[in-house]
C-alpha positions in Angstrom: 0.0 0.0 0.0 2.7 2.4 0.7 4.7 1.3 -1.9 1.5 2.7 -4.5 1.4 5.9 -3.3 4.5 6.6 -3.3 4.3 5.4 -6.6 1.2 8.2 -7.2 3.2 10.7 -5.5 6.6 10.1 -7.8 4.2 10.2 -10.8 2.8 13.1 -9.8 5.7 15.0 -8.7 7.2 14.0 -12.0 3.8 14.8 -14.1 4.1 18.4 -12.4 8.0 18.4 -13.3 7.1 18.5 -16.8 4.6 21.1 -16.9 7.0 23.3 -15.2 9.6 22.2 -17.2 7.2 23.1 -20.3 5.3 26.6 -19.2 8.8 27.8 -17.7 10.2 27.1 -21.7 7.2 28.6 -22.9 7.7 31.9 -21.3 11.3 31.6 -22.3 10.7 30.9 -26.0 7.5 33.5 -25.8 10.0 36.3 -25.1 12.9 35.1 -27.0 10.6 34.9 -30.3 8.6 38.2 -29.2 12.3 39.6 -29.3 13.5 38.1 -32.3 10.4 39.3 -33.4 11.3 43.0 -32.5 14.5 43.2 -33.7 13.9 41.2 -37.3 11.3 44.0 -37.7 12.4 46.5 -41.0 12.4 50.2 -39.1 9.5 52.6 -39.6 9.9 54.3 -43.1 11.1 58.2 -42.4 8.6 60.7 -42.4 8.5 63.4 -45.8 11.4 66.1 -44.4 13.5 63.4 -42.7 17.3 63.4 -44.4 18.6 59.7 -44.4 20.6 60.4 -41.4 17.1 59.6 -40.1 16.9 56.2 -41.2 20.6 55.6 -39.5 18.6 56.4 -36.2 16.1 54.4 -36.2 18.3 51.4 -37.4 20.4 52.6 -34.1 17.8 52.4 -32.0 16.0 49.2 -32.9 19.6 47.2 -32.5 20.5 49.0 -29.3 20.4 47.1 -26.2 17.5 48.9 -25.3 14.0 50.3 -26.7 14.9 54.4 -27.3 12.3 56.8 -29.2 13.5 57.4 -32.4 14.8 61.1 -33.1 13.9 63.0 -36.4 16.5 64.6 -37.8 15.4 67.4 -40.4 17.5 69.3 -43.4 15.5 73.2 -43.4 17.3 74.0 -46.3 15.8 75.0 -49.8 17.4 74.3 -52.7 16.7 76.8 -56.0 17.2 75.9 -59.2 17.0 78.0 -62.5 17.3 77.6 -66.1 19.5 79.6 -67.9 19.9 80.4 -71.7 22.9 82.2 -72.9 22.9 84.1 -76.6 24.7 86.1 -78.6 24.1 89.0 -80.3 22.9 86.9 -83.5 20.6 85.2 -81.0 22.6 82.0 -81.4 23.5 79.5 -78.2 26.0 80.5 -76.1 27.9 76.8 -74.7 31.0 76.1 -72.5 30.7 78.5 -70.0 31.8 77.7 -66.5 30.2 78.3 -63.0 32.4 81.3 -63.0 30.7 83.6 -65.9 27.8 83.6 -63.6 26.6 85.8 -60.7 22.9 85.2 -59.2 21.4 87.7 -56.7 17.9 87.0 -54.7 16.3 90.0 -54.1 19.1 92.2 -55.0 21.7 90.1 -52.7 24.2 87.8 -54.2 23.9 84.1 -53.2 26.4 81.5 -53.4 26.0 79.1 -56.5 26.8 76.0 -55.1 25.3 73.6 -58.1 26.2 73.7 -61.6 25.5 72.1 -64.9 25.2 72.1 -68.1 24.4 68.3 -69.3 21.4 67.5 -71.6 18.8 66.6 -68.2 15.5 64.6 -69.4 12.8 66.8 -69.5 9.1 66.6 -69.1 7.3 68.5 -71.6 3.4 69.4 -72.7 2.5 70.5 -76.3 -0.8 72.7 -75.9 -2.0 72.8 -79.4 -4.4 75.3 -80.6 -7.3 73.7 -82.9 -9.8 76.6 -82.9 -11.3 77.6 -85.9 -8.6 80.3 -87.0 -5.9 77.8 -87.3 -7.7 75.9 -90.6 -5.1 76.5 -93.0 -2.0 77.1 -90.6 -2.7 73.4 -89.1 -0.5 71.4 -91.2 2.7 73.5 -90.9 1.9 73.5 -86.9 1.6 69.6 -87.2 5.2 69.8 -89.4 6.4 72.2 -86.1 5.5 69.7 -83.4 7.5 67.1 -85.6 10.5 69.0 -85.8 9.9 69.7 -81.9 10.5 66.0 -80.9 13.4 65.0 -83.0 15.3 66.9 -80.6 13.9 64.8 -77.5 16.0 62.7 -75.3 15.5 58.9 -75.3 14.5 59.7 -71.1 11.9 63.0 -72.3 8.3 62.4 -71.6 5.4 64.1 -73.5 1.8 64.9 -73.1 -0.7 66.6 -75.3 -3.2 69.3 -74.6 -5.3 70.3 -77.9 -7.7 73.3 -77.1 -11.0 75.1 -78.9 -14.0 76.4 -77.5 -12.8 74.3 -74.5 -8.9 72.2 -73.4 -8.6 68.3 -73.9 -5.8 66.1 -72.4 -5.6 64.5 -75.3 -2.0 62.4 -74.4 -1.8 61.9 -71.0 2.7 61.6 -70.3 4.0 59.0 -72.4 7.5 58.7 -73.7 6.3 57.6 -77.1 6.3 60.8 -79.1 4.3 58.9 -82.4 0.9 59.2 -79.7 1.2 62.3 -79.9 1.7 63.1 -83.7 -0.4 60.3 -84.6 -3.5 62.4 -82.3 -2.5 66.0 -84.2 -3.0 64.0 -87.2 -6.5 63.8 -86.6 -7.0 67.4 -85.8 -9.7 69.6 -86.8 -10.1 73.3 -86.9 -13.3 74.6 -85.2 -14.4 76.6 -82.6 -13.2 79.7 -80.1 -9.6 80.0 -78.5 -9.4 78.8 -74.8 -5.3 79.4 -74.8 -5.8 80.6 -70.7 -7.9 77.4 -69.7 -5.6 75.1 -71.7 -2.4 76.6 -69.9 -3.8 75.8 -66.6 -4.9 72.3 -67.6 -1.5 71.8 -68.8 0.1 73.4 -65.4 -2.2 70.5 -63.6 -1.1 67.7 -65.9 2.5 68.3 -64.9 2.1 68.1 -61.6 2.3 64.4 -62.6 6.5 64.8 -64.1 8.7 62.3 -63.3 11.7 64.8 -64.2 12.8 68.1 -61.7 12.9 70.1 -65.3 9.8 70.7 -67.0 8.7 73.2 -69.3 5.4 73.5 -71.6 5.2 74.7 -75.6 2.3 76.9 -76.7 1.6 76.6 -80.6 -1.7 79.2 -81.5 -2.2 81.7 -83.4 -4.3 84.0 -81.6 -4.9 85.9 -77.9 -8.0 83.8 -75.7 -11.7 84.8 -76.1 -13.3 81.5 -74.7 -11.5 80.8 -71.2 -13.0 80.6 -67.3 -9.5 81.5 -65.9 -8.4 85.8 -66.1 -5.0 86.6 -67.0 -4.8 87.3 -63.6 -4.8 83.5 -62.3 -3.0 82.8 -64.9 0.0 84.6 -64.6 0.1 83.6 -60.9 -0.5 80.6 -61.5 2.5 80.2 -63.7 4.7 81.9 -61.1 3.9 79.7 -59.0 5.0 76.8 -60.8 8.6 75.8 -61.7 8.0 75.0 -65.4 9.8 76.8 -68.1 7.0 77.9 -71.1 8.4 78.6 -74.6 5.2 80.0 -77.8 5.2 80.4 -81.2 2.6 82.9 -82.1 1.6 82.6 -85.9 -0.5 86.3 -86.0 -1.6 88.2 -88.9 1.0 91.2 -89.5 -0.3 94.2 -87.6 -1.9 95.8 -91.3 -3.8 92.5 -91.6 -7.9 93.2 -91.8 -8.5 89.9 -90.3 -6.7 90.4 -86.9 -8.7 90.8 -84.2 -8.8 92.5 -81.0 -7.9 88.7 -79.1 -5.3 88.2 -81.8 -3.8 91.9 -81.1 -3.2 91.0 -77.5 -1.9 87.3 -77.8 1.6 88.2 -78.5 2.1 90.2 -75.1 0.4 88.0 -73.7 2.2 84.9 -74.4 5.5 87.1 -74.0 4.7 88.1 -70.6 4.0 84.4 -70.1 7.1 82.9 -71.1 9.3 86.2 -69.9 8.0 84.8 -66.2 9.6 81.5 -66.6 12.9 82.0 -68.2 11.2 80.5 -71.7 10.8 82.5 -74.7 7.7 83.5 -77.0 8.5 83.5 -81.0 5.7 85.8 -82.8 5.8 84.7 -86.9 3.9 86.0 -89.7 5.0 83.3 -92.0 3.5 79.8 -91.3 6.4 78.8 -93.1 8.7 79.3 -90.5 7.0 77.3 -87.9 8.9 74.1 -88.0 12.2 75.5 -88.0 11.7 77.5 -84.7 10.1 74.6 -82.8 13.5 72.8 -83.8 15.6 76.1 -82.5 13.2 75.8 -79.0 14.2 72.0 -78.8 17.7 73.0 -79.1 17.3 75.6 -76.8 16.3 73.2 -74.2 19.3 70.8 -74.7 21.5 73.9 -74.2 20.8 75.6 -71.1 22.7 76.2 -67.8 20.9 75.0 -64.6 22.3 77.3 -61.5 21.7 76.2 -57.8 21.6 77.9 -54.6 20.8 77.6 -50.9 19.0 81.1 -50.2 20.4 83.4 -47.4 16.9 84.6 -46.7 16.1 81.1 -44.8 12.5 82.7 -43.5 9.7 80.0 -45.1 7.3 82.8 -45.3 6.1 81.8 -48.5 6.4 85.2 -50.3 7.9 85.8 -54.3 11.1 86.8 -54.3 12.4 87.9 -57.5 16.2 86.5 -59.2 18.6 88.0 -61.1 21.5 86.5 -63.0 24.3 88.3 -64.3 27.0 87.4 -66.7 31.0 87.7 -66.1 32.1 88.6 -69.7 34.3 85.9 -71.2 37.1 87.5 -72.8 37.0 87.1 -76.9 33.4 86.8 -76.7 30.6 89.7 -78.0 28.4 90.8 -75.8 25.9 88.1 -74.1 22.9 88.1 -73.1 20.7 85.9 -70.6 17.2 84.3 -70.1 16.3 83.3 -67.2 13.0 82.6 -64.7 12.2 86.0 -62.9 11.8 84.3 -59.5 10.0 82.2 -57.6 7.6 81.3 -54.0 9.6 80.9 -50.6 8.3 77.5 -48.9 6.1 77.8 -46.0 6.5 75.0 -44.2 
């Protein structure tokens, strides 16, 4: 009799053994994988603002020996960039200048260029086309234009197409495939009013959607807008606002012509004043005949610019437009050169 209960007692004792044995590995397993868990775990992503020094300290602080809260570590620095042409005094395209022959002032204090180049960037680009009625007969040579326009486009360019009438269509959304685009203008038809304003700020949304830091838009009409929503007011702030370069050909009736109207009158200061805003250019033409070579001279134009960079001194994000000069240091042997450049541009605020 004794001898069974002490064979109960060893069986429990050894039954209770295990389970020890098992919840006490449990626990120690439980925070070993928990751990494992913790620090297999990729680190959280770093918030919009964060330099990559961030992501150093979060790595730092999940391997540590102990849990710390990580510490953002923010760049407030803004970097400007503008596009610069360079001509001479037979308008042709001033190359190989250095960092040197330039001197850039922010409101009227010189700042320190600390980027510099002059290498063929990929661009994003928009064609806004004009298809209203007036453009019947000047269509085809504006077709040949747009042609001439893209043999100049680097391999890494991306295009999109805005056609406008009595109202503005995003006809090519971006694509890199230039033959959507002249294969649509193919199709074309001349009717209607001219919407130019609304179709500039259709195209200014559509680029919000570049995949390259330079951008610029080309403006092919032949008159001044009588069918747009937007003012020349919006407008024109609009496109301050944005960091996109705008280049125009204007194809108006010479200023004795009966059939120019009082639109058609104001387009080419309007599209100047445009274009002057951005550091682009506006070409007015009488002769429809000259369209494609000029759309070749603005690709070229874009393959041969200067792109200047600065930190501002003025480090207040107070959101306000300051304006930007750029001045030239005269290479010796050279005529007298001029520069185009984007007038200025919106501090951050934030």
């Amino acid at each position: 009799m004794r001898t069974r209960n002490w064979s109960r007692i060893l069986a429990s004792s050894v039954r209770y053994s295990r389970a020890l044995h098992i919840a006490v590995l449990g626990c120690v397993l439980g925070f070993t994988t928990g751990r494992f868990q913790q620090l297999s775990a990729s680190p959280p992503e770093p918030q919009a603002g964060e330099s990559t020094a961030s992501e150093g300290t979060h790595r730092a602080s999940a391997a540590g020996p102990r849990e710390r809260r990580p510490v953002d570590i923010r760049v407030d620095k803004t970097l400007v960039l503008i596009n610069v042409t360079v001509t001479d005094p037979l308008n042709r395209f001033v190359t190989g200048l250095e960092k040197e022959h330039f001197r850039l002032y922010e409101e009227k204090v010189e700042q320190e260029i600390t980027q510099f180049s002059s290498e063929d960037a990929p661009i994003s680009i928009g064609l806004v086309f004009d298809t209203s009625g007036s453009m019947g007969a000047k269509l085809q040579k504006s077709r040949q234009a747009a042609a001439e326009f893209f043999k100049t486009a680097n391999p890494a360019d991306e295009f999109f197409l805005v056609q406008f009438n009595d109202r503005p269509e995003l006809t090519v959304p971006f694509t890199t495939d230039t033959d959507k685009i002249q294969s649509a203008l193919t199709f074309t038809q001349s009717k209607g009013r001219t919407s130019l304003l609304d179709a500039v700020y259709l195209a200014m949304n559509e680029m919000k959607k570049a995949h390259n830091p330079r951008k610029a838009l080309l403006i092919i009409s032949d008159g001044g807008d009588n069918s747009s929503r937007y003012t020349e007011t919006e407008i024109k702030n609009r496109v301050r606002e944005a960091d996109v370069q705008m280049f125009s050909i204007g194809i108006f009736e010479s200023l004795s012509g009966r059939g120019r109207t009082p639109e058609e009158a104001a387009g080419p200061g309007l599209l100047n004043e445009l274009a002057e805003q951005t550091g682009g250019r506006e070409y007015a033409i009488e002769n429809v005949a000259e369209l494609p070579d000029i759309a070749a001279k603005i690709g070229i134009e874009l393959r041969n610019e200067y792109i200047l960079g600065y930190t501002p001194k003025n480090r207040e994000r107070d959101g306000k437009y300051r304006k930007v000069q750029v001045k030239l240091n005269q290479p010796r042997g050279l005529p007298p050169l001029k520069a185009y450049f984007r007038l200025g541009y919106y501090a951050p605020t934030q």
